[in-house]
Structure formats: C-alpha cells, structure tokens
TIMI-30362 format. One record per residue: residue in three letters; x, y, z of N, C-alpha, C, O in turn. Coordinates in steps of 0.2 Angstrom, whole numbers, plus 5000, padded with zeros to 4 digits. Each point is the difference from the previous one (the first is absolute). Last residue first. Example, Ala and Ser with C-alpha at 12.3 -4.5 7.8 and 13.67 -1.06 7.14 Angstrom:
2
Ser506449895035500450065001499650055003500350065001 Ala499949664999499650065000500450065000500549995003 
END
This chain:
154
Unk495449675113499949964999499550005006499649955001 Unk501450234996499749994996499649934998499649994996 Unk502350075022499350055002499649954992499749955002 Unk502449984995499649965004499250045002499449984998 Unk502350124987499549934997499649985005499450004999 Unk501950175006499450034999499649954996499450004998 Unk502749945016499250035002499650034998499550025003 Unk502449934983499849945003499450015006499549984998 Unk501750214991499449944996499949945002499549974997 Unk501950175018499550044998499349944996499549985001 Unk503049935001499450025008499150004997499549974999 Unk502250084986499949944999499749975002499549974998 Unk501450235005499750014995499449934998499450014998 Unk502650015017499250045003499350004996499449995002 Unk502949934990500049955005499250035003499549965000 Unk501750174986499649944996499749975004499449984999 Unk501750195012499550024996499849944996499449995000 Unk502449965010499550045004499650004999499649975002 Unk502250004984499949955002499350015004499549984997 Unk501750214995499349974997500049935000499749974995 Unk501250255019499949935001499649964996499549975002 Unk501950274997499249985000500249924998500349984996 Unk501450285012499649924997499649994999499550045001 Unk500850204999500249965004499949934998499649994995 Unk501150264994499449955001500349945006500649995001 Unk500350254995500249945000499249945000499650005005 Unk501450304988499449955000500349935001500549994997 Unk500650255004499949934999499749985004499950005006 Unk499450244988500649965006500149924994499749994995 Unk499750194985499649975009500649985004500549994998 Unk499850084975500250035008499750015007500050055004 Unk500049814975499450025000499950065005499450025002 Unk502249804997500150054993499450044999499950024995 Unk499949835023500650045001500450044995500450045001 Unk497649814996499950035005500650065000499950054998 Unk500449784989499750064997499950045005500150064999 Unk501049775010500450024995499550054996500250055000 Unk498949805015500250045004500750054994500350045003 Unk498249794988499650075004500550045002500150054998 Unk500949754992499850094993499650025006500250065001 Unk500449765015500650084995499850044996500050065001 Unk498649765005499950045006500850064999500050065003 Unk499449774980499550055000500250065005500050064999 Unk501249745002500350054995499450054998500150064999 Unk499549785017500550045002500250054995500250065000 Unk498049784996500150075004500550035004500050065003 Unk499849724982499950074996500050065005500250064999 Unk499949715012500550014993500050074998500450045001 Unk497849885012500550015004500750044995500250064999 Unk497949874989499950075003500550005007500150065002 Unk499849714987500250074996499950075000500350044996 Unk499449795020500549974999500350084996500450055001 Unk497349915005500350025007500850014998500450035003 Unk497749924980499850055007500450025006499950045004 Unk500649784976499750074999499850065006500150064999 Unk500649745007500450004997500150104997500450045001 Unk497849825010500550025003500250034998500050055003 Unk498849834982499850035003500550055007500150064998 Unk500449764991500250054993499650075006500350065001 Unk499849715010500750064999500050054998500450055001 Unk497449854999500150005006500850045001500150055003 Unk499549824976499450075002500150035005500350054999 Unk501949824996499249994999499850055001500350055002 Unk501749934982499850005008499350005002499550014996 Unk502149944984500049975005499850025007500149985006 Unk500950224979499949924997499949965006500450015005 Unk500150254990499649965004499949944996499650014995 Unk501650265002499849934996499849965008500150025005 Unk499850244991500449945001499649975000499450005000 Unk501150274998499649934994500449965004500650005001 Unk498550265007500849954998499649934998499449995000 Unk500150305008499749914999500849984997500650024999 Unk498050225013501049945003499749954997499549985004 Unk499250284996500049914996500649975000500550024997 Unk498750225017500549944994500049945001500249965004 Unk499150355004499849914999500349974996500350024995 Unk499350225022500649954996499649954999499749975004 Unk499750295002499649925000500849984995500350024995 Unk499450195022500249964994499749945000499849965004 Unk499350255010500850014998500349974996500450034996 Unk497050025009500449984999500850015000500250054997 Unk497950065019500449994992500349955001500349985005 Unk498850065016499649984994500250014993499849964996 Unk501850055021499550075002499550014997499850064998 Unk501949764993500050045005499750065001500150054996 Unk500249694993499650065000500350045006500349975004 Unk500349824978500350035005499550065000499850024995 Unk500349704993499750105001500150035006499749975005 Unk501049794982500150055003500050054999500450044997 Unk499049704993500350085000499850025006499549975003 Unk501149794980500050055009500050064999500450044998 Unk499249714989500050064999500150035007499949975006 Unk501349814980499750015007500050075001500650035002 Unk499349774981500050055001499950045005499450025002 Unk501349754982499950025007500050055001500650024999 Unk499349794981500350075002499650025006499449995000 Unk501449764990499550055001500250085002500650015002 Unk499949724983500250075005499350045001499450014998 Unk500649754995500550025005500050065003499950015006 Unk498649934974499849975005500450005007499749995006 Unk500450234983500149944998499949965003500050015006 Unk499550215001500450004992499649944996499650004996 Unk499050125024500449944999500450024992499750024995 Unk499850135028499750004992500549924997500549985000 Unk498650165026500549954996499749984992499449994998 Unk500650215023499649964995500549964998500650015000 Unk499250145025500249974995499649984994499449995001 Unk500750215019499549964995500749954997500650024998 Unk499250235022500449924995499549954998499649995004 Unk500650265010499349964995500749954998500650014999 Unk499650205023500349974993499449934998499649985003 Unk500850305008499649944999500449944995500350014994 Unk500250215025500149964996499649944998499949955004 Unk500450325005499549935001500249984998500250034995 Unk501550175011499849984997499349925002500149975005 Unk501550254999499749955007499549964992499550034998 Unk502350185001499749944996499849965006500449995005 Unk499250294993500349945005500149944995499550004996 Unk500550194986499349985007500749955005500649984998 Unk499850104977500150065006499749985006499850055003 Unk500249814977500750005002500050065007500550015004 Unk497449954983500149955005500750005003500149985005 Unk499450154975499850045008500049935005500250025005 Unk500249984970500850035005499750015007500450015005 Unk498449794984500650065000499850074996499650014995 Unk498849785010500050085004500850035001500250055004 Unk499449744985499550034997499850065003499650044998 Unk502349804995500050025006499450065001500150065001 Unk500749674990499650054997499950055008499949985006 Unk501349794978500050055005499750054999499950034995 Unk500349704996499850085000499950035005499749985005 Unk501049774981500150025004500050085001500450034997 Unk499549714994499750054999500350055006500249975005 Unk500749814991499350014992499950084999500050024995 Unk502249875018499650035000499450014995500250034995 Unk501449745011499850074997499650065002499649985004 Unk501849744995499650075007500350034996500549994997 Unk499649744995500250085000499550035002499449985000 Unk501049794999500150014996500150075000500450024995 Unk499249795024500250065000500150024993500650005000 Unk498449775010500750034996499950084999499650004995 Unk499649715016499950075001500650064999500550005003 Unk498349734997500550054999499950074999499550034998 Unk499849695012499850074999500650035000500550005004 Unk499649764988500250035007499450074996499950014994 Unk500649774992499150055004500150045007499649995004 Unk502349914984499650024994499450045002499750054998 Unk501549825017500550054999499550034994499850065001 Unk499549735004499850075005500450055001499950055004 Unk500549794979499350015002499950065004499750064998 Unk502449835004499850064994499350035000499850065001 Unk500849765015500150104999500050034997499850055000 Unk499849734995499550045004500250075004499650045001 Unk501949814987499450024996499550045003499750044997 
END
C-alpha cells in the first residue's frame, strides 16, 4: 500500500513533442558578401521561455540566433525557436526549476543546432557547427550568481 503511494507521487517527466515554432534566414548583403575572404565574426544570443499549457504541460522554447559579419557586413542572421511540450508531474520547485533551465533546453538544442547548421548550408556559407553548451552549468552559475547577489544585499 505504501508503494503505491509513493509510486503515485514519484516525479514524472514526459517528452510530448520537439518542434520548430519559428524559424528565419536572412542574407542581407547578397550577392556581394559571396565575393570577399569568408573569415567571418560570430555572435551567438540564446534565451529560453516557458509558456505553461496545463497544470502538467508546458512548452519550452529555446530562442538562438546567429549572426555572421564579415568585413562589418552582415552575411546572415539565422534564428529558431526549438520548443517542445512536456509534461511534469510531482516535482518540487527546486526540480521543476532545474528541470526547466537545464533538463529542457539540453533536449531541444541539438535539434536547433542542425536547422542552424542546415539553413546555414542552404544559405551557401561553409558549414556552420555550433558547439555544445552545458546548461547544467549555466543553471548551476546562475544559481551562484543569485545567491551572492542576495547575500551583497543583505
């Protein structure tokens, strides 16, 4: 009887479906940027949002762009929305929290970091590869971060 119990209040966690929301290319100094050195600057910006469906689901969005300059022009800005909906049942603040910031944007950006490197390359640039991104890391710093800036203020 008491496993069930606690079988009943295990935390759950369920992948419903990876999408693209959005998604744009944009090559704003063709045809002349195709005739220069490509040595390109690379900037990249990433944001996530979470939009609550349902008291379970939620949708997880995780924004990325990249803009490419070469010899101060532009050469391209790619961007896209990689969200997906998953369900969460049973987890504390503390989990949900994680969860969201390090669990679901792990999940989502590999498939983001292909449509890049896939528009990129229909976009006849070199191949673009994004490199990984450790958002265990980043939550974990994040977390740092606020907690010394509670402390200073206190």
């Amino acid at each position: 009887m008491a496993e069930n119990i606690a079988e009943q209040n295990a935390p759950e966690l369920a992948i419903q479906r990876i999408y693209v929301k959005d998604l744009s290319f944009e090559v704003p100094s063709a045809p002349e940027i195709f005739r220069g050195e490509w040595k390109p600057q690379i900037n990249i910006n990433m944001d996530t949002k979470v939009n609550k469906i349902t008291e379970d689901l939620y949708e997880v969005v995780l924004d990325i762009t990249v803009t490419a300059k070469a010899e101060e022009k532009v050469a391209f800005i790619a961007e896209v929305k990689q969200a997906g909906i998953f369900m969460f049942k049973n987890l504390s603040s503390e989990q949900f929290e994680h969860t969201i910031a390090s669990f679901c944007p792990s999940t989502l950006y590999p498939y983001a970091r292909e449509v890049i490197s896939d528009v990129v390359t229909r976009g006849s640039f070199p191949q673009f590869v994004m490199q990984p991104v450790n958002f265990d890391m980043l939550f974990m710093q994040q977390k740092q971060q606020a907690a010394e800036q509670e402390a200073a203020n206190k």
